[in-house]
C-alpha beads as a LAMMPS data file, in Angstrom:
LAMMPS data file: protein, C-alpha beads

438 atoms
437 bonds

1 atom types
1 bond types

-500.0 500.0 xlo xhi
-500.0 500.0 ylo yhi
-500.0 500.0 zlo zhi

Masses

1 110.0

Atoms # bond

1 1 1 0.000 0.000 0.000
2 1 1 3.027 2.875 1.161
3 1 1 4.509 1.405 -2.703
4 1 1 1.929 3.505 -4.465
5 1 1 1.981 7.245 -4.687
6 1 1 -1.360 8.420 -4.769
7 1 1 -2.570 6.206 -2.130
8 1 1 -0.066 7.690 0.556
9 1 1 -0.940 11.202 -0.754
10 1 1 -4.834 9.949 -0.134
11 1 1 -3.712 8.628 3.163
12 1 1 -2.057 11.637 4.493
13 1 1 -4.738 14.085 3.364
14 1 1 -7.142 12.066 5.033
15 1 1 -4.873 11.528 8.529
16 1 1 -5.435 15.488 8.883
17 1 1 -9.175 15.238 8.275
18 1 1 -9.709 12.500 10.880
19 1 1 -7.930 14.370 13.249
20 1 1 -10.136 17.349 12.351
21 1 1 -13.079 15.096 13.014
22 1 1 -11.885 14.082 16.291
23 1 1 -11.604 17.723 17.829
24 1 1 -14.478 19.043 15.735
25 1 1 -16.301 19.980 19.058
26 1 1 -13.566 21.557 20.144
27 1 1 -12.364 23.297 17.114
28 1 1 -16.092 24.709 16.319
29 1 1 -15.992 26.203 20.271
30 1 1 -12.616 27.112 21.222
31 1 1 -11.108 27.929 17.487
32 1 1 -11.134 31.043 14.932
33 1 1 -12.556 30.709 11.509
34 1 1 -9.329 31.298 10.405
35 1 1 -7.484 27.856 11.879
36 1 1 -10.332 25.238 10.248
37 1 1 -9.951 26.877 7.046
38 1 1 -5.980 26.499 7.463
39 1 1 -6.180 22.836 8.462
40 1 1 -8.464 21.672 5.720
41 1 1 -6.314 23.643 2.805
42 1 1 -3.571 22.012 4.592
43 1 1 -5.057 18.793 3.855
44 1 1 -5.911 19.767 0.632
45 1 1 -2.303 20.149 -0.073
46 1 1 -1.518 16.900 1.014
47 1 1 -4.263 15.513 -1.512
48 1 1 -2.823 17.465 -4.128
49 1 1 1.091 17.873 -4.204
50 1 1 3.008 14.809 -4.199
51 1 1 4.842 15.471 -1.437
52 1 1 6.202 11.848 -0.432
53 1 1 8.207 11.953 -3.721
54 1 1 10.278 14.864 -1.887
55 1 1 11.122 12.040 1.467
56 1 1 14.424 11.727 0.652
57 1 1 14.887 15.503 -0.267
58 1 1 13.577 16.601 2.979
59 1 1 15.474 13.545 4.995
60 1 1 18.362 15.544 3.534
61 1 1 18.106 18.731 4.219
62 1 1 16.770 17.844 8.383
63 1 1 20.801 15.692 8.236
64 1 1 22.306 18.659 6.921
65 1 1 20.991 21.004 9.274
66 1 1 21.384 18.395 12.100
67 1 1 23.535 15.748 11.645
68 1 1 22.785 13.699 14.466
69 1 1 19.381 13.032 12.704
70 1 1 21.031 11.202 10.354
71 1 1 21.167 7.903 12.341
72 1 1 16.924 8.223 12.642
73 1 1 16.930 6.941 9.445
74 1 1 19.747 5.673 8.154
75 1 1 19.766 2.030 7.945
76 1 1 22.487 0.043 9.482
77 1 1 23.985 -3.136 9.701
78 1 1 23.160 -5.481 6.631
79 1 1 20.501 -4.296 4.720
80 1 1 18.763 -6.956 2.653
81 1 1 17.300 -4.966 -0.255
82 1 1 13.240 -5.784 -1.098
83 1 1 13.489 -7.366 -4.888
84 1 1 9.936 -6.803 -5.186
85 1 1 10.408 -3.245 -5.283
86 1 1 13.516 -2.954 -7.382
87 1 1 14.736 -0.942 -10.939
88 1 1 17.893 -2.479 -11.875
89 1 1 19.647 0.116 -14.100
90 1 1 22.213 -1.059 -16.880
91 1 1 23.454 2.418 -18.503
92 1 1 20.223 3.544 -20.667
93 1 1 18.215 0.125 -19.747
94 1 1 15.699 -0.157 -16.889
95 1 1 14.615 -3.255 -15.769
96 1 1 11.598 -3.499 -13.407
97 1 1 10.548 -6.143 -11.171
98 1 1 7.054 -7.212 -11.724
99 1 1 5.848 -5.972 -8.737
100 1 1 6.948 -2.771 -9.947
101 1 1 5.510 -3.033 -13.243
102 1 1 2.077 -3.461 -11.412
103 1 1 2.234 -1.095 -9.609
104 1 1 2.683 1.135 -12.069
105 1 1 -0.335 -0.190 -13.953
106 1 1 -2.451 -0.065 -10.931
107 1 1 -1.690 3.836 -10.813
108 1 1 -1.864 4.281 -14.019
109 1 1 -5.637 3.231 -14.397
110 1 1 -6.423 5.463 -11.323
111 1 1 -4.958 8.446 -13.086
112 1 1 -7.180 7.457 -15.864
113 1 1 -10.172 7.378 -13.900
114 1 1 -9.156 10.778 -12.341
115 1 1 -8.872 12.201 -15.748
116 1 1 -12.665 10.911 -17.069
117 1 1 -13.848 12.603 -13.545
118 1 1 -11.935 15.977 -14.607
119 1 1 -13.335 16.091 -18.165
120 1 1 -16.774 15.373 -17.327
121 1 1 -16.455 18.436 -14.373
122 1 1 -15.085 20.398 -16.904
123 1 1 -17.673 19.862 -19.491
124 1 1 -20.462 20.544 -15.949
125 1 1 -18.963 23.883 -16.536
126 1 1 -18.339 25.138 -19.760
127 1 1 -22.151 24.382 -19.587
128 1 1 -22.982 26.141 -17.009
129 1 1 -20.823 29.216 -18.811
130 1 1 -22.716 28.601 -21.673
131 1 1 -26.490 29.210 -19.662
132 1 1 -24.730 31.891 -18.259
133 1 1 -23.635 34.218 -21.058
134 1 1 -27.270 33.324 -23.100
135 1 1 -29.339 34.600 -19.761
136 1 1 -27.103 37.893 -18.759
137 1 1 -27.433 39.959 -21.872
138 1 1 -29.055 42.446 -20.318
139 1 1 -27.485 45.739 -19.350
140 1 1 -27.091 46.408 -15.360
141 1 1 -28.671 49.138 -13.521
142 1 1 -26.198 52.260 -12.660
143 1 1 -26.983 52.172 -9.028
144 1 1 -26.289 48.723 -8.818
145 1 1 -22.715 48.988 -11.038
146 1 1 -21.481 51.832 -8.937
147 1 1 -22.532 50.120 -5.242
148 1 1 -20.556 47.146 -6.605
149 1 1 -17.515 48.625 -7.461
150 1 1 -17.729 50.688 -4.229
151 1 1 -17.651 48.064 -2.152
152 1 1 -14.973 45.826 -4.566
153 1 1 -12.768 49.286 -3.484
154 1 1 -13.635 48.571 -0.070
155 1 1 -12.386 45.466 0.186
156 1 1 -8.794 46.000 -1.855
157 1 1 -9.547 43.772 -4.664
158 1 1 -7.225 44.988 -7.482
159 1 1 -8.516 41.855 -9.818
160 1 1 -11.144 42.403 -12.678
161 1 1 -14.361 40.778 -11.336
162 1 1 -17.108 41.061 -13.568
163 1 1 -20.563 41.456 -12.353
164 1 1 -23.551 40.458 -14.187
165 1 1 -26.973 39.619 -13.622
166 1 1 -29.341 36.817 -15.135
167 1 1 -32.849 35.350 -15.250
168 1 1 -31.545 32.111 -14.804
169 1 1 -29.783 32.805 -11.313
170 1 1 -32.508 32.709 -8.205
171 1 1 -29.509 33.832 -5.601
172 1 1 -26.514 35.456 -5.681
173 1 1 -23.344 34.176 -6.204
174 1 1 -19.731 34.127 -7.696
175 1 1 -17.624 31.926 -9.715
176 1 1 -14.528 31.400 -12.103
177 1 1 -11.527 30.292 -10.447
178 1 1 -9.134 32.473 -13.039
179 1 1 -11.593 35.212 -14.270
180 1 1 -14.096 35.622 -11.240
181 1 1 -17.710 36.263 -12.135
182 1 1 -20.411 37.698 -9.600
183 1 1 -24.112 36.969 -10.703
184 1 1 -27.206 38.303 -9.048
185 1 1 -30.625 37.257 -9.646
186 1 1 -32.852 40.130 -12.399
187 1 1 -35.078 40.489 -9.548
188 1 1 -35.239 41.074 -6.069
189 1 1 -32.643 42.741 -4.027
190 1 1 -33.891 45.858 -4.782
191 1 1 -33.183 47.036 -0.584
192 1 1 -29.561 48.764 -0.863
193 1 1 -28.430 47.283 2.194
194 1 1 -29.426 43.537 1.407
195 1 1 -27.516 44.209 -2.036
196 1 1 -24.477 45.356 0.484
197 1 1 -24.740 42.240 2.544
198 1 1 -24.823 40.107 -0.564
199 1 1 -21.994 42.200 -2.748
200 1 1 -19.872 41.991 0.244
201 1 1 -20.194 38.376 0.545
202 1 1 -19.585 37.035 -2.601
203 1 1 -16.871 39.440 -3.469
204 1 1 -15.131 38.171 0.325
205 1 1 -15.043 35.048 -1.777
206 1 1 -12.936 36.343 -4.563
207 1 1 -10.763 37.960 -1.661
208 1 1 -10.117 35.026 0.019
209 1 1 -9.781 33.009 -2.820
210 1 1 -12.669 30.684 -1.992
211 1 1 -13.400 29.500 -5.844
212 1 1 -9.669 28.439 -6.433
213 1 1 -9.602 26.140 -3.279
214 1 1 -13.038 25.057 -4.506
215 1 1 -11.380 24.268 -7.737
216 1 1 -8.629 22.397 -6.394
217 1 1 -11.121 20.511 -4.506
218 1 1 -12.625 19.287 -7.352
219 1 1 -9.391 17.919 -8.627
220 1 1 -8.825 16.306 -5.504
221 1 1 -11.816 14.437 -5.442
222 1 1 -11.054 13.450 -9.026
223 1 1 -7.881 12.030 -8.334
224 1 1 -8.600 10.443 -5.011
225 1 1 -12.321 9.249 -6.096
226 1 1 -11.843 6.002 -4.428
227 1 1 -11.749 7.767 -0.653
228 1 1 -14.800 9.410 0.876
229 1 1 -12.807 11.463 3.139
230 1 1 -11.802 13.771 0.486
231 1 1 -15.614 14.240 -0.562
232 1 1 -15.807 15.543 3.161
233 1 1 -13.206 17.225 2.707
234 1 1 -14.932 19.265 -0.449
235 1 1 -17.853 20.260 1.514
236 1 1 -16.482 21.027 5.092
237 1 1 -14.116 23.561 2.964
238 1 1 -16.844 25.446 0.609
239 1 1 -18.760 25.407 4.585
240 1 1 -16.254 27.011 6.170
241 1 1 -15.342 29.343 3.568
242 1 1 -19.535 30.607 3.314
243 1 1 -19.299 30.877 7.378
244 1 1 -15.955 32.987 7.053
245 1 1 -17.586 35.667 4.499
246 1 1 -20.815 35.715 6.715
247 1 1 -18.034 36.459 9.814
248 1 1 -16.744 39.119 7.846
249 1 1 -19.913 40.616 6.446
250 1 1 -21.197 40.724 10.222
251 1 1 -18.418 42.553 11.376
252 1 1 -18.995 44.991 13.768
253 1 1 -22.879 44.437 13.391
254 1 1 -25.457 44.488 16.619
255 1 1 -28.014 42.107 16.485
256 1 1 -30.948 43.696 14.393
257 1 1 -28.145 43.209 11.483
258 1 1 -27.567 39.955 11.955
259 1 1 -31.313 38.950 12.112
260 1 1 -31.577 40.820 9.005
261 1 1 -28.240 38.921 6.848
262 1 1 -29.238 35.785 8.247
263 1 1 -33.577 36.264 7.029
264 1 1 -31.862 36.535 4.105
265 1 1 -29.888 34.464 4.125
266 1 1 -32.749 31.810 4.501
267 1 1 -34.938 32.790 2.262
268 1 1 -32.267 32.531 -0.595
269 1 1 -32.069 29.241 0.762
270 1 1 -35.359 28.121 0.559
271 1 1 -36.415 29.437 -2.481
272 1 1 -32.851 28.089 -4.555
273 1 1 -33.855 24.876 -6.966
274 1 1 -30.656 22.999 -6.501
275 1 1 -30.737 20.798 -10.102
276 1 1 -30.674 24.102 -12.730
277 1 1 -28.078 26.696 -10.846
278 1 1 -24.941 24.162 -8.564
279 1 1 -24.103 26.597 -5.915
280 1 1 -22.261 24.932 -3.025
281 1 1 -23.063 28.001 -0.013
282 1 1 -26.644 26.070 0.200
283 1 1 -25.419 22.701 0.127
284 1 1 -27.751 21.391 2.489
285 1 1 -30.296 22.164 6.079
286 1 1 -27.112 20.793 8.097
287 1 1 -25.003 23.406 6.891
288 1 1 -27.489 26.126 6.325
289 1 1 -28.159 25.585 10.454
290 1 1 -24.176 25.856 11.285
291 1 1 -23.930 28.810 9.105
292 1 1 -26.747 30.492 10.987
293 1 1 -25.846 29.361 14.773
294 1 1 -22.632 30.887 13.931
295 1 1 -23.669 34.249 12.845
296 1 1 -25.288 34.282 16.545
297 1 1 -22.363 33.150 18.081
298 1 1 -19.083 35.043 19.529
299 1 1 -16.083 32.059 19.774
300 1 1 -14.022 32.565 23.009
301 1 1 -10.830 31.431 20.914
302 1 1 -7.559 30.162 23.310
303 1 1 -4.946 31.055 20.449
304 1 1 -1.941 28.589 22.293
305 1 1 -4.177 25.739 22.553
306 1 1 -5.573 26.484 18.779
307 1 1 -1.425 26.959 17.677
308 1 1 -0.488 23.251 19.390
309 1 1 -3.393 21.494 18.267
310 1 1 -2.810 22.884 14.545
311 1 1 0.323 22.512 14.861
312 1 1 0.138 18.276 15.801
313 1 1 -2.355 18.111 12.779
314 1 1 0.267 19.436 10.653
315 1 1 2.729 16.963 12.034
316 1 1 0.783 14.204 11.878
317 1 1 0.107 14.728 7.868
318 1 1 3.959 15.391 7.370
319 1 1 4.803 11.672 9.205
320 1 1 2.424 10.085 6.939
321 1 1 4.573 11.427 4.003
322 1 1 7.766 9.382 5.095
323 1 1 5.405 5.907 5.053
324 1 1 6.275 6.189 1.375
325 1 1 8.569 3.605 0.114
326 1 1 9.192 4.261 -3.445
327 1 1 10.921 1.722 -5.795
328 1 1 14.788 2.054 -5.498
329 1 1 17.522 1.705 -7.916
330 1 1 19.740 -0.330 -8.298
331 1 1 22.998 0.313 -10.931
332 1 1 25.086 -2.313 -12.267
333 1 1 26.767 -3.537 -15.387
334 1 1 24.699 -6.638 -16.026
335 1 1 21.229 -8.121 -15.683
336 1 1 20.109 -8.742 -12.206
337 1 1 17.833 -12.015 -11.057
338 1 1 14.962 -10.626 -9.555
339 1 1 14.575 -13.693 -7.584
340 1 1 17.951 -13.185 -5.713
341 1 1 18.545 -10.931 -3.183
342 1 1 20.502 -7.948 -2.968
343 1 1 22.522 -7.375 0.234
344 1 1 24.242 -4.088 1.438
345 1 1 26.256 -3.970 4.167
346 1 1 26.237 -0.452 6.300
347 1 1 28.120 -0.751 9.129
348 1 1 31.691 0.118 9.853
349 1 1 32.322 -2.997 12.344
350 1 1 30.662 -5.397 9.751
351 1 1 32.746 -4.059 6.976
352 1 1 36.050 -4.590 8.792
353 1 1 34.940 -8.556 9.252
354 1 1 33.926 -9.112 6.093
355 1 1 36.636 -7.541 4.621
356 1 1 38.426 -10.748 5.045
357 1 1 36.465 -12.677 2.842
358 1 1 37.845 -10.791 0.082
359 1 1 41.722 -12.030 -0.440
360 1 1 42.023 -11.244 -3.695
361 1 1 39.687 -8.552 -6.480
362 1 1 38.647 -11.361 -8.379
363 1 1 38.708 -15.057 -7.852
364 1 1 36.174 -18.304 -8.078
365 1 1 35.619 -20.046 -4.452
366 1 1 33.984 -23.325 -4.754
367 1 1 31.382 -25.075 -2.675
368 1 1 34.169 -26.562 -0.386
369 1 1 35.871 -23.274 0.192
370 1 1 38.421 -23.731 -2.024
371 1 1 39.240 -20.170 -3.768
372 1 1 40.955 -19.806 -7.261
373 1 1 42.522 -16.419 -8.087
374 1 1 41.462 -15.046 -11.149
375 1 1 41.967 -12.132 -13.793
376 1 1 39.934 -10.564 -15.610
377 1 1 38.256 -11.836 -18.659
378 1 1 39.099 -15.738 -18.044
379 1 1 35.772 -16.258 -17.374
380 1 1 32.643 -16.775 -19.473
381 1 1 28.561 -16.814 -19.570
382 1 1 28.976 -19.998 -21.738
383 1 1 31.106 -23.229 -21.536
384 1 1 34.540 -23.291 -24.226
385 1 1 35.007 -26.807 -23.462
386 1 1 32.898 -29.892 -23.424
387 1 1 33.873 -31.917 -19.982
388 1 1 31.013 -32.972 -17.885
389 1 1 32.794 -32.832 -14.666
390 1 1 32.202 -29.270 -12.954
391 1 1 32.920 -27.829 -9.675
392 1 1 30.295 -25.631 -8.132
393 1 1 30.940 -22.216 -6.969
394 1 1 30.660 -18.386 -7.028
395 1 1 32.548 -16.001 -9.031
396 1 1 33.645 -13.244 -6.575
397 1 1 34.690 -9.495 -7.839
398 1 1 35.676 -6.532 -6.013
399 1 1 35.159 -2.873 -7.351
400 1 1 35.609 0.077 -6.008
401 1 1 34.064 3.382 -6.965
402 1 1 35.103 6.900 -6.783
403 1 1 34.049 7.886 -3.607
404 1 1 36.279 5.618 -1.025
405 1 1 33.234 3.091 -1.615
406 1 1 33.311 -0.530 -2.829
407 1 1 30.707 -3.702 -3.955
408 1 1 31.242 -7.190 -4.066
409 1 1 29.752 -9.056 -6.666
410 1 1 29.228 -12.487 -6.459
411 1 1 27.801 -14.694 -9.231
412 1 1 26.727 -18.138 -9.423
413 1 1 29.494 -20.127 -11.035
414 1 1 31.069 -23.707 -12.350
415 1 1 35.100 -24.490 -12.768
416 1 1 36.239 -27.377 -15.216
417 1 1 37.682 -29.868 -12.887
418 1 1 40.469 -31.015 -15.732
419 1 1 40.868 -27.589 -17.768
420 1 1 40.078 -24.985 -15.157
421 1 1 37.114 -23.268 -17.605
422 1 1 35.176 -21.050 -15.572
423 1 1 31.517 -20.735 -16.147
424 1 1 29.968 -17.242 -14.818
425 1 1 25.922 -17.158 -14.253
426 1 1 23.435 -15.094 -12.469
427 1 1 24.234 -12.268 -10.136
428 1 1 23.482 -13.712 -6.882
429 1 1 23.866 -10.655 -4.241
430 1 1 26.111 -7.301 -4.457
431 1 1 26.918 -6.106 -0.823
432 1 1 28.325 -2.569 -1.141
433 1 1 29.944 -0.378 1.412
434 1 1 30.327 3.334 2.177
435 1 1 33.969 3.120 3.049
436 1 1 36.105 0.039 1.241
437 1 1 37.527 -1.984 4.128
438 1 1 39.210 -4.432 1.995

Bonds

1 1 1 2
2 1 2 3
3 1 3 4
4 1 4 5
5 1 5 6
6 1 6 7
7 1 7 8
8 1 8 9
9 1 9 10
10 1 10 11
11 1 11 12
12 1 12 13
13 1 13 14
14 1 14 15
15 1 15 16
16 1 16 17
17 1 17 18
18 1 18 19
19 1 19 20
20 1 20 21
21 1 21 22
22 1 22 23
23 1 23 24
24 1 24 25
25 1 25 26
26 1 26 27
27 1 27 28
28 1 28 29
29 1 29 30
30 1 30 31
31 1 31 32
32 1 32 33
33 1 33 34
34 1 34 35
35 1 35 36
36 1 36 37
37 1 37 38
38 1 38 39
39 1 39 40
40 1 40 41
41 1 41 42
42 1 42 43
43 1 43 44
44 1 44 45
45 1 45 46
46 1 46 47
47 1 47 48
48 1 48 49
49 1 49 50
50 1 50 51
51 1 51 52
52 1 52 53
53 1 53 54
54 1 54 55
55 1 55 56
56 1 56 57
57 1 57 58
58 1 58 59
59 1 59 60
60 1 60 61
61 1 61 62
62 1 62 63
63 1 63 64
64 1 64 65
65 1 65 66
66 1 66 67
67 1 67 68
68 1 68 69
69 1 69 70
70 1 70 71
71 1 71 72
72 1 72 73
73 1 73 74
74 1 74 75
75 1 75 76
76 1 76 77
77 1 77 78
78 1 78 79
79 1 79 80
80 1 80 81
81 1 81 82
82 1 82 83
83 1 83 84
84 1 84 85
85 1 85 86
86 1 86 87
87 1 87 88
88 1 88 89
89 1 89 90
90 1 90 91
91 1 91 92
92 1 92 93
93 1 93 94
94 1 94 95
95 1 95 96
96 1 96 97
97 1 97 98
98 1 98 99
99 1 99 100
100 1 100 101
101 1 101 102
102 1 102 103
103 1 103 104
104 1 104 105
105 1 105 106
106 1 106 107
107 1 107 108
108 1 108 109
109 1 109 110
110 1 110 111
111 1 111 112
112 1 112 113
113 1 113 114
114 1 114 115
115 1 115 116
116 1 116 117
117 1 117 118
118 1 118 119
119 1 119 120
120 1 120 121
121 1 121 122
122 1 122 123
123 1 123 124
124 1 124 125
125 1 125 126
126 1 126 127
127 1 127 128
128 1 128 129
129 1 129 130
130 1 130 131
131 1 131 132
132 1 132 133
133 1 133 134
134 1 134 135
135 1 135 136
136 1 136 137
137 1 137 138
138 1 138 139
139 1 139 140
140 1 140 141
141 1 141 142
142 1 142 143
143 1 143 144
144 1 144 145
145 1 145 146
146 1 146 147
147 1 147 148
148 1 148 149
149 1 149 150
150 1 150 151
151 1 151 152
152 1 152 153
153 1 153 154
154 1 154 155
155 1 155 156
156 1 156 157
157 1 157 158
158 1 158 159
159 1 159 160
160 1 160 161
161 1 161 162
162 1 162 163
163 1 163 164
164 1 164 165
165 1 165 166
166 1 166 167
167 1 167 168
168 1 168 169
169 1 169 170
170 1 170 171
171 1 171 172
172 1 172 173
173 1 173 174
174 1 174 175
175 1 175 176
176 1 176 177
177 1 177 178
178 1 178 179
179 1 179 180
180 1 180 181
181 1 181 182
182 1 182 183
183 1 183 184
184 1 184 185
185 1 185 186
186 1 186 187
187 1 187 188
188 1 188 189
189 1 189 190
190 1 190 191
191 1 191 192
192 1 192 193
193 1 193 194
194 1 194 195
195 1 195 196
196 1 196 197
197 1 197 198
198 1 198 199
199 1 199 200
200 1 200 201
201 1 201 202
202 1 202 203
203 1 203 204
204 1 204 205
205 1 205 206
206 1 206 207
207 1 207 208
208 1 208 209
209 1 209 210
210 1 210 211
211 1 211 212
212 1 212 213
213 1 213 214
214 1 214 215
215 1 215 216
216 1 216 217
217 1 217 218
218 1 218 219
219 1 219 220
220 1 220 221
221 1 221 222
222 1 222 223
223 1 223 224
224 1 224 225
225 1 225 226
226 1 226 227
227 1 227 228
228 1 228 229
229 1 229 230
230 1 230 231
231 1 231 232
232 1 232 233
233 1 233 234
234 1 234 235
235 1 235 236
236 1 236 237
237 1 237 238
238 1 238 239
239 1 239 240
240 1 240 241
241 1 241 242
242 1 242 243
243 1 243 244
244 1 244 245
245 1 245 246
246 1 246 247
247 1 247 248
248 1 248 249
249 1 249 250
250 1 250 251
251 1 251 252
252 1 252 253
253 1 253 254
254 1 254 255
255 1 255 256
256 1 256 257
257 1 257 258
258 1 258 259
259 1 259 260
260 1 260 261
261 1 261 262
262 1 262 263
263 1 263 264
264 1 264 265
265 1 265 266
266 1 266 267
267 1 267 268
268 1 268 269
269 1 269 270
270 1 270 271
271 1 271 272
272 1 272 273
273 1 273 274
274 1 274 275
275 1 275 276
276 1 276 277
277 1 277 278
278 1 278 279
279 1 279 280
280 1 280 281
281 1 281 282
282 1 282 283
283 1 283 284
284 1 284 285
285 1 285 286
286 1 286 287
287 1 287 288
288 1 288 289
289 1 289 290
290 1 290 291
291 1 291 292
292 1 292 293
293 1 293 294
294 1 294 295
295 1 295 296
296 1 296 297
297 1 297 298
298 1 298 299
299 1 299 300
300 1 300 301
301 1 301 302
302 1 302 303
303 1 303 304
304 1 304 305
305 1 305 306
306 1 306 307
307 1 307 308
308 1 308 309
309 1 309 310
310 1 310 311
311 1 311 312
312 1 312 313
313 1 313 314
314 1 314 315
315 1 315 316
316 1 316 317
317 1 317 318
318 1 318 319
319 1 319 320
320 1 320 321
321 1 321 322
322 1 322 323
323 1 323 324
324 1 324 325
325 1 325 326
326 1 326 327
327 1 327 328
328 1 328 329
329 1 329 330
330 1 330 331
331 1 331 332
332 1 332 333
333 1 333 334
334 1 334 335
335 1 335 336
336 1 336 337
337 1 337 338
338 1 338 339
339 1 339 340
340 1 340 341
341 1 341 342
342 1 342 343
343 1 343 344
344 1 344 345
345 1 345 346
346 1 346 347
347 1 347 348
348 1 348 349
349 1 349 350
350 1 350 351
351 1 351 352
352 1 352 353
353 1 353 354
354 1 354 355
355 1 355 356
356 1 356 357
357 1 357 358
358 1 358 359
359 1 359 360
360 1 360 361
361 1 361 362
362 1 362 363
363 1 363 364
364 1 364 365
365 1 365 366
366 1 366 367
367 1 367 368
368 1 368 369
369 1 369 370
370 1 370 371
371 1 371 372
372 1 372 373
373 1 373 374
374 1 374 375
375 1 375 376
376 1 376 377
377 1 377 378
378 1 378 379
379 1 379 380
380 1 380 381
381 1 381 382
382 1 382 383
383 1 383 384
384 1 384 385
385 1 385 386
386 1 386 387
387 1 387 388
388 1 388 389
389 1 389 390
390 1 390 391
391 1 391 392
392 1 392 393
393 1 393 394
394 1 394 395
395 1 395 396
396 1 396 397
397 1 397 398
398 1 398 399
399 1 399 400
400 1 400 401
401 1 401 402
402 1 402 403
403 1 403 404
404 1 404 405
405 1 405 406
406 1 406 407
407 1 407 408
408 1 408 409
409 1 409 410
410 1 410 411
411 1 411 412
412 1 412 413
413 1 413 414
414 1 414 415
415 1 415 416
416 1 416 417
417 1 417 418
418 1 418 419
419 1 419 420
420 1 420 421
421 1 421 422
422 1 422 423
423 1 423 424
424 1 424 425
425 1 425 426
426 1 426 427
427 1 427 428
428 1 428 429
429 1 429 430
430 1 430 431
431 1 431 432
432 1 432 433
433 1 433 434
434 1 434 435
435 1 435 436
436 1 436 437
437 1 437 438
């Protein structure tokens, strides 16, 4: 499972959202607006950006900043490499084991999936562009151009958002991730201050940058269709993000304003038909009744308790990254049995002792410990003579790289017993070590 990419992605997105669900009572009492909005884009960028790919990256910079850390993960001793997740490299040729090859299928077809999910969402929308533009033909009134643009000033958006209204729109609302659009309904709204309360609210949305998390949401869901935390994940964001604007369009109000936004409110609610015009604000009576509890609501918000609990969400996303075990790499200059094991040895003590098991760079050692010294090119992957009687063995050669390092090859092997040919077969295990001992 920690082999495949998009499932520790999936699995560390959704390790933050369970831990949101476990403090939900307290994070609804005790936290600001502003730190469940953090933690779920924070799990959104889990879902998103491939972060596990980056393990060894970040394992390197935390050793080169503290050295000591190295050691955490480091493995020591001798390391038996896992065969099943192996990429023996030969120059320009890759070999994969067939685990390997699987699982790259395997992620392949979800990717697939992911990208019939994205097409058909984007097709949702260039339709819903399409009713758009044929129902909002009609010039807008003056008063309302100018109290829009006031209150876009207000706010400090510097971005072109066009505002339009149409016959086909029952509430107001905004959308375009790149080129933001605000549509109000042709009719209704005609009380200056509940066109204030609604301006201010969907252009807090382009502010904040509501419809490009929304956006991304939608990818992530696409990608990581097979997990129903991430569908949670879509709606407890666009939630939070339609309780943040009402925050900010209450702020500073007494309680005849509230009343007032949150009538509204309602009756936008009740009177939306959900199949013609997707909004997500009304996405259901569950979330229409948090949105309104919390307009009436002041949090008593303990900003060090909010910081460490964020803060151990965070962490325990970031951990789940480093359960990734990607398929390694392994070089060498000829074909490798996937059926064999590969051996490394990383420790200083166990490279001293089996540095005497190496008495010579190349040699043959039979099955009775006899060893034969040997130079190179005496040996061969096929037989030169035709005796039958053969000695079993192991062809044994020493290299040594630039870096102070060395590997031991050993190969399956067979000696003539009456001409001394030498037979070489399969790579049977390559130990190497950081620091040649031999």
């Amino acid at each position: 499972m920690f082999r495949n990419i998009i499932i520790v992605m999936s699995l560390a997105g959704s390790t933050v959202m369970v831990c949101y669900l476990m403090l939900y009572i307290l994070i609804k009492k005790h936290f600001s607006l502003k730190c469940p909005s953090f933690i779920l884009k924070f799990a959104l960028f889990l879902y998103l950006v491939p972060v596990p790919r980056q393990k060894y990256y970040i394992m390197s910079g935390v050793s080169a900043l503290f050295p000591a850390a190295d050691r955490l993960w480091e493995p020591r001793g001798i390391v038996v490499a896992d065969r099943t997740n192996l990429i023996h490299v030969n120059g320009d040729k890759r070999t994969f084991a067939p685990e390997v090859k699987l699982l790259y299928l395997i992620v392949a077809g979800m990717l697939f999936i992911s990208c019939i999910l994205m097409i058909r969402q984007l097709i949702k929308y260039m339709q819903f562009r399409k009713v758009y533009r044929e129902t909002s033909s009609e010039p807008l009134s003056q008063v309302w151009e100018e109290q829009f643009f006031q209150i876009k000033e207000q706010l400090g958006i510097k971005r072109k958002v066009k505002f339009v209204c149409s016959g086909f729109c029952q509430s107001p609302m905004a959308f375009g991730a790149i080129s933001p659009v605000v549509v109000f309904p042709k009719s209704g709204l005609d009380d200056p201050r509940q066109r204030e309360y609604m301006m201010k609210h969907e252009l807090t949305h382009i502010k904040n940058g509501d419809l490009f998390f929304r956006f991304l949401a939608l990818i992530a869901t696409a990608i990581h269709w097979f997990n129903p935390v991430v569908y949670f994940l879509y709606f407890e964001l666009t939630a939070v993000s339609e309780m943040v604007c009402d925050r900010s369009v209450l702020e500073c109000s007494d309680d005849g304003m509230r009343r007032s936004y949150s009538n509204l409110v309602l009756d936008y609610a009740a009177d939306r038909d959900y199949g013609c015009f997707p909004a997500i604000g009304f996405a259901d009576k569950w979330n229409m009744k948090r949105r309104i509890l919390e307009m009436k609501k002041d949090r008593k918000v303990y900003k060090l308790l909010s910081g460490i609990i964020v803060a151990a969400m965070c962490l325990a996303g970031s951990l789940t990254v480093f359960a990734y075990s990607p398929p390694k790499e392994y070089e060498a200059d000829e074909e490798y049995d996937f059926s064999e094991d590969l051996i490394f040895i990383m420790d200083d003590e166990l490279e001293k002792i089996f540095a005497e098991e190496v008495p010579y760079d190349y040699f043959f050692q039979s099955e009775d410990g006899e060893i034969y010294p040997l130079t190179e090119g005496e040996e061969s992957t096929y037989s030169t003579c035709s005796h039958p009687k053969r000695r079993k063995g192991q062809l044994v050669r020493h290299v040594k790289n630039a870096k102070g390092g060395c590997k031991i090859k050993y190969y399956r092997a067979r000696i003539c017993v009456k001409c001394g040919d030498k037979k070489r077969g399969k790579l049977i295990n390559a130990p190497t070590y950081k620091v040649c001992p031999h």
